[in-house]
SEKOL-946968 format. One record per residue (C-alpha): residue in three letters; x, y, z. Coordinates in Angstrom, 3 decimals, decimal comma. Example, Ala and Ser with C-alpha at 12.3 -4.5 7.8 and 13.67 -1.06 7.14 Angstrom:
BEGIN
ATOM    aa       east      north         up
ATOM   Ala     12,300     -4,500      7,800
ATOM   Ser     13,670     -1,060      7,140
! end
This chain:
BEGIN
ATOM    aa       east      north         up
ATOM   Unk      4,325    -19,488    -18,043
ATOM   Unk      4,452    -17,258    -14,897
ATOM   Unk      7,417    -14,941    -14,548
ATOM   Unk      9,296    -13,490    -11,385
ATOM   Unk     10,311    -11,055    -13,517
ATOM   Unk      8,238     -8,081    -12,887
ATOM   Unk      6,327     -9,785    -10,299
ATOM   Unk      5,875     -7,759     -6,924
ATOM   Unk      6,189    -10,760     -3,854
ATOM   Unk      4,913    -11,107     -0,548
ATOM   Unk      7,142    -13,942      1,338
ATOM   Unk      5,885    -14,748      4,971
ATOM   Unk      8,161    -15,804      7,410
ATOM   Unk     11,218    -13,423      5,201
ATOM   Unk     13,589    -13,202      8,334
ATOM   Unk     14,324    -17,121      8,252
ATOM   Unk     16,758    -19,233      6,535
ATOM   Unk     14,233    -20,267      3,937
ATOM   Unk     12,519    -16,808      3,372
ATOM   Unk     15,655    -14,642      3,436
ATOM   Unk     16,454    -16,504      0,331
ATOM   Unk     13,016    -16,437     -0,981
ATOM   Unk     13,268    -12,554     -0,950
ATOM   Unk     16,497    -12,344     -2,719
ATOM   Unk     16,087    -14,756     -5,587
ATOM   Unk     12,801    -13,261     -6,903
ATOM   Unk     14,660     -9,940     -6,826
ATOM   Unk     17,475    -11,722     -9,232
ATOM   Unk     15,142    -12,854    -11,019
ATOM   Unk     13,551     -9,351    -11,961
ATOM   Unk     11,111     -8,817     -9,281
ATOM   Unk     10,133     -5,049     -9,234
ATOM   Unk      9,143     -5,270     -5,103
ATOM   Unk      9,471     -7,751     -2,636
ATOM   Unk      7,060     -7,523      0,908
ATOM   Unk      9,262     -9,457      3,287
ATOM   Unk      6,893    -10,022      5,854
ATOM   Unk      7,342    -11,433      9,831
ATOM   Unk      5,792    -11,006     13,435
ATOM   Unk      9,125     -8,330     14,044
ATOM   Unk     10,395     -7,217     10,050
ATOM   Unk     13,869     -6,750      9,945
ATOM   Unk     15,704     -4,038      7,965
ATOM   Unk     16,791     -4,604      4,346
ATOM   Unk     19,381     -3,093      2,485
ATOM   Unk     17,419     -2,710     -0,699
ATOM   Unk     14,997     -0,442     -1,750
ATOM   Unk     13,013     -2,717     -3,860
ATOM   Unk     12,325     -4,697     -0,249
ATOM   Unk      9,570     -3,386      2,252
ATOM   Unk      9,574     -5,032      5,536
ATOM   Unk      5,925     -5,812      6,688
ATOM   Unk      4,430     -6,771      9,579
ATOM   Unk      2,680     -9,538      9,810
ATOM   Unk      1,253    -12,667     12,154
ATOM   Unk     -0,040    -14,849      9,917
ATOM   Unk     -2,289    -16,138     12,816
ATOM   Unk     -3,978    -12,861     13,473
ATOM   Unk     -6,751    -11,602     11,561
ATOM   Unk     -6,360     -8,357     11,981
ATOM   Unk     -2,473     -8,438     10,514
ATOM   Unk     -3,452    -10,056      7,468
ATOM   Unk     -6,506     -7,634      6,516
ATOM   Unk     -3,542     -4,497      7,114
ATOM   Unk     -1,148     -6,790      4,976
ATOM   Unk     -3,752     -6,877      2,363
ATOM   Unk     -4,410     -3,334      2,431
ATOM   Unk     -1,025     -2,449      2,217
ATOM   Unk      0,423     -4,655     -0,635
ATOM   Unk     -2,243     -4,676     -2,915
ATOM   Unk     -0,481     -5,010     -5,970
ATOM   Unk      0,958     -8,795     -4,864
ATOM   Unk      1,409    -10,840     -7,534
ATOM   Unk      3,192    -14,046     -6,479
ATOM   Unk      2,418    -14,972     -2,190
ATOM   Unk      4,733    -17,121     -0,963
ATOM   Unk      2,960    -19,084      1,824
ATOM   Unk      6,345    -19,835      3,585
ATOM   Unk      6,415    -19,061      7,313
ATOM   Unk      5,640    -21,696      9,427
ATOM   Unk      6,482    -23,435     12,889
ATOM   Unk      7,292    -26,697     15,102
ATOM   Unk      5,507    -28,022     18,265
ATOM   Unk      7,573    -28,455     20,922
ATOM   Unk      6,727    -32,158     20,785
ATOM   Unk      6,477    -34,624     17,243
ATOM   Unk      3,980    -36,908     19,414
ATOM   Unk      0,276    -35,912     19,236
ATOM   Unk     -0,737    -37,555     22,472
ATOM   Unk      2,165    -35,496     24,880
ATOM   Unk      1,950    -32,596     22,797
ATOM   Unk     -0,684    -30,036     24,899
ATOM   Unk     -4,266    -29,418     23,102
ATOM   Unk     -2,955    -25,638     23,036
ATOM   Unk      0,073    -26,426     21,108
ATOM   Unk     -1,717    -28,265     18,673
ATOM   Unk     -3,894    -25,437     18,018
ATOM   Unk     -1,507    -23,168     17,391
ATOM   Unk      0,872    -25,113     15,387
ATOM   Unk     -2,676    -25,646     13,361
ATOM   Unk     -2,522    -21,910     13,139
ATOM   Unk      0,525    -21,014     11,913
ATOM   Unk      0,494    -23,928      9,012
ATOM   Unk     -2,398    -24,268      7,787
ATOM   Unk     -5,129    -21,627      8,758
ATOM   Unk     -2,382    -18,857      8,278
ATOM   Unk     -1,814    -19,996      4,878
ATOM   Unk     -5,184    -20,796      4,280
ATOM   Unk     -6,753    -17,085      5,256
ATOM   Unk     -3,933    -15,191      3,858
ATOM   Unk     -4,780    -16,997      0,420
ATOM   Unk     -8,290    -15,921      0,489
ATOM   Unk     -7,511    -12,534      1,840
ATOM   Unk     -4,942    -12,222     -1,566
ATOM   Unk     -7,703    -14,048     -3,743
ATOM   Unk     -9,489    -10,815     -5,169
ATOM   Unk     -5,623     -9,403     -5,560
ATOM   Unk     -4,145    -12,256     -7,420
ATOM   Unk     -6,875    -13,308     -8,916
ATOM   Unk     -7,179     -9,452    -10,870
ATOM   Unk     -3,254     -9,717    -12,333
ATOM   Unk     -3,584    -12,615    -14,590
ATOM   Unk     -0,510    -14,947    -14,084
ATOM   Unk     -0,161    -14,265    -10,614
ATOM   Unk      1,537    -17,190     -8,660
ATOM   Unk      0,504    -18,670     -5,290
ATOM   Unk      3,280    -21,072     -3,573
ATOM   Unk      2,674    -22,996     -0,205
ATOM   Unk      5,237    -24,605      1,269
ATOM   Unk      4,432    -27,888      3,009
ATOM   Unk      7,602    -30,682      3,823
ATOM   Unk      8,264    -34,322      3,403
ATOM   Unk      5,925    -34,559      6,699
ATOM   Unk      2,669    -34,096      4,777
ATOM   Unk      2,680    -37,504      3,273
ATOM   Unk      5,087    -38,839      5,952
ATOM   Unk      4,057    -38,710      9,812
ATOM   Unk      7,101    -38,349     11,684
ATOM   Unk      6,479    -34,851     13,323
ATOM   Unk      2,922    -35,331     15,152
ATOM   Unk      0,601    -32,412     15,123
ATOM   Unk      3,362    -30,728     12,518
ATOM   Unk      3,242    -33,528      9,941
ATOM   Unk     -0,694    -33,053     10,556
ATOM   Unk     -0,885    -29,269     10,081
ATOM   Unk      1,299    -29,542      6,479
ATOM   Unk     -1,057    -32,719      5,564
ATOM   Unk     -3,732    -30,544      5,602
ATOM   Unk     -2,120    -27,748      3,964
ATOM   Unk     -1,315    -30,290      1,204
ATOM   Unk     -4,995    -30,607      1,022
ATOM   Unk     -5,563    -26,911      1,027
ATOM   Unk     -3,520    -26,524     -1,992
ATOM   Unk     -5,024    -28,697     -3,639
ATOM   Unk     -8,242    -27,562     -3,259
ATOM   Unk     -6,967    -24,013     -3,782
ATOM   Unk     -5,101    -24,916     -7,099
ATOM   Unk     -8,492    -25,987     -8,628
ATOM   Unk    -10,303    -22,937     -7,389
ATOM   Unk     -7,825    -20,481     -8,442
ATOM   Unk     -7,148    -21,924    -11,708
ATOM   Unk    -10,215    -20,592    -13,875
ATOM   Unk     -9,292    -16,649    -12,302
ATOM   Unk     -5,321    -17,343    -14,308
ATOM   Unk     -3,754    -17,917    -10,567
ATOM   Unk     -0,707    -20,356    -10,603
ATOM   Unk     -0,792    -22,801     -7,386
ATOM   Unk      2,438    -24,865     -7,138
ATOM   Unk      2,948    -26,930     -3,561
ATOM   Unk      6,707    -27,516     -1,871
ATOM   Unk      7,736    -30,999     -0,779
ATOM   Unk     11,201    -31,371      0,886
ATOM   Unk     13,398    -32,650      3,892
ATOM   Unk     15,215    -31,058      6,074
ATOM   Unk     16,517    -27,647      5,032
ATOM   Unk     19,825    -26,584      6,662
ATOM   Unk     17,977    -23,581      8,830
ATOM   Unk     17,602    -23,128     12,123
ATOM   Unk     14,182    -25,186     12,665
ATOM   Unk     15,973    -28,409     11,779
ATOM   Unk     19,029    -27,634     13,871
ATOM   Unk     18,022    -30,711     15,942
ATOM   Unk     18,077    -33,231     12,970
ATOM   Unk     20,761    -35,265     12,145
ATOM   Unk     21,242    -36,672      8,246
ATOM   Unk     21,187    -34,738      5,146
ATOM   Unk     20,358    -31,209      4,890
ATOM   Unk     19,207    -29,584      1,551
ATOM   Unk     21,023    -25,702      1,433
ATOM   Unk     17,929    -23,003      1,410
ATOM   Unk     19,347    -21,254     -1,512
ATOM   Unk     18,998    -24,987     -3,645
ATOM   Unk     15,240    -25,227     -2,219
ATOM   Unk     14,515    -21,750     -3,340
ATOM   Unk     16,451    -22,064     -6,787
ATOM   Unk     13,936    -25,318     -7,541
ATOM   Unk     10,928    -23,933     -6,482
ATOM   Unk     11,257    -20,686     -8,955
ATOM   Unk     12,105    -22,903    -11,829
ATOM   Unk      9,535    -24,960    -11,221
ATOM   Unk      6,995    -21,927    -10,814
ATOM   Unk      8,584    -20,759    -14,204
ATOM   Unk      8,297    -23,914    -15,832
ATOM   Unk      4,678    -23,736    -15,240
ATOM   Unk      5,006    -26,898    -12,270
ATOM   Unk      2,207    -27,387     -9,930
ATOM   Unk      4,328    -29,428     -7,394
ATOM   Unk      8,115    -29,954     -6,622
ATOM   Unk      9,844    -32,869     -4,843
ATOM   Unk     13,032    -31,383     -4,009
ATOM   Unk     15,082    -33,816     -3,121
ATOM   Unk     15,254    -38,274     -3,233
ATOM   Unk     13,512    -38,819      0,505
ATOM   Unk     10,684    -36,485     -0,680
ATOM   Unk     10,627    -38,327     -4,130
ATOM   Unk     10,665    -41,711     -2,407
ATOM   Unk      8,122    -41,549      0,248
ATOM   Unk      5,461    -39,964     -2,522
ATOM   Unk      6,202    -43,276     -4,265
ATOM   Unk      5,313    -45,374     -1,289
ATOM   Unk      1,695    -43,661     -0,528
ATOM   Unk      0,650    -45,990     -3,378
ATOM   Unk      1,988    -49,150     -1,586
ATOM   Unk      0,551    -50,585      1,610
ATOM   Unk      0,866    -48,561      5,124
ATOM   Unk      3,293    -51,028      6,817
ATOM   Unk      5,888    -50,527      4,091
ATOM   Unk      5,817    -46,735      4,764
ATOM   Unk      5,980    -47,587      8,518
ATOM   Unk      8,091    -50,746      8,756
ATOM   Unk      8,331    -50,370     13,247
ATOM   Unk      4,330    -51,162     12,639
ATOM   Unk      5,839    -55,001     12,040
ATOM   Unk      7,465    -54,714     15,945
ATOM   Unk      3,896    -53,854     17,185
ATOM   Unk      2,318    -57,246     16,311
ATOM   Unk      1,803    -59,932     18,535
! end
């Protein structure tokens, strides 16, 4: 099964609420280095933690990432963003884009930038974090962008298993961090996210649902598209 233990990690998007916690529980659980990674690192109190710079929309950034943690073992695909709208027809054709860019080509390209890496340390570990929103489309071009990642990963998963490479995808609600500020209901704490997803990566798991509404609306992609979306009904004439 893969291991944090001994693993070296490269979390994107480290400085949030999500990736702080990220960082820190692979070092508990025996990570040797963490790369905590963001547009403007931060300092860490910990030598086993090197800040890195990196845009995960930039081309450039990811090639120096590459190049300068080349002995990644486990990439955590984590950084990611909201649109300033959830409806794709207010929403500008530029913010689209870029919300495009930050959650799914960003994860997309830094994979196959770490491919040759990961893929040469047998039981490396590749974890992409998508949301409830990829099978449920409340958030417009953001439920969109982690649809396709879901895709991605999946593709990805079957690529990368024949070179030993571990692929497990992240399904949740809304995680008590600063990006879902503006929702109201139940918030999952980061540090519970984080704890599931490492067991599941050490339990050999290729997905987690990591909480009921994430459980639940997987369930319902099997039933008919008005159940999902029961306002559809109000639409009728």
């Amino acid at each position: 099964m893969p291991s944090l233990d001994g693993a070296v990690v490269l979390v994107t998007g480290a400085n949030g609420g999500i990736g702080t916690h990220f960082v820190h529980d692979a070092l508990a659980r025996g990570a040797v280095k963490v790369y905590a990674t963001a547009r403007s690192p931060r300092a860490w109190d910990n030598d086993r933690i090197v800040p890195l710079t990196l845009d995960v929309t930039d081309r450039t950034s990811i090639d120096a990432a590459v190049a300068a943690a080349a002995d990644v073992t486990v990439l955590v695909n984590n950084a990611g963003a909201t649109p300033p709208s959830a409806s794709l027809l207010d929403v500008t054709e530029a913010d689209i884009r870029a919300n495009m860019e930050t959650n799914f080509f960003g994860p997309v390209f830094l994979a196959r930038a770490f491919a040759p890496i990961l893929a040469a340390n047998k039981g490396s570990v590749l974890i992409d974090v998508h949301s409830v929103a990829s099978w449920y489309a409340f958030g417009g071009a953001y439920s969109a962008s982690k649809a396709a990642l879901w895709s991605a990963t999946n593709s990805l998963r079957i690529e990368f298993a024949p070179m030993g490479v571990h692929v497990t995808g992240v399904h949740m609600g809304y995680v008590d961090t600063d990006m879902a500020a503006h929702a109201d209901g139940p918030k999952m704490l980061p540090t519970r996210l984080v704890t599931t997803v490492y067991d599941a990566v050490e339990a050999g798991e290729y997905e987690v649902l990591a909480d009921d509404l994430t459980k639940g609306v997987k369930a319902a992609l099997s039933g008919p598209v008005e159940a999902l979306y029961p306002d559809l009904h109000s639409t009728e004439a």
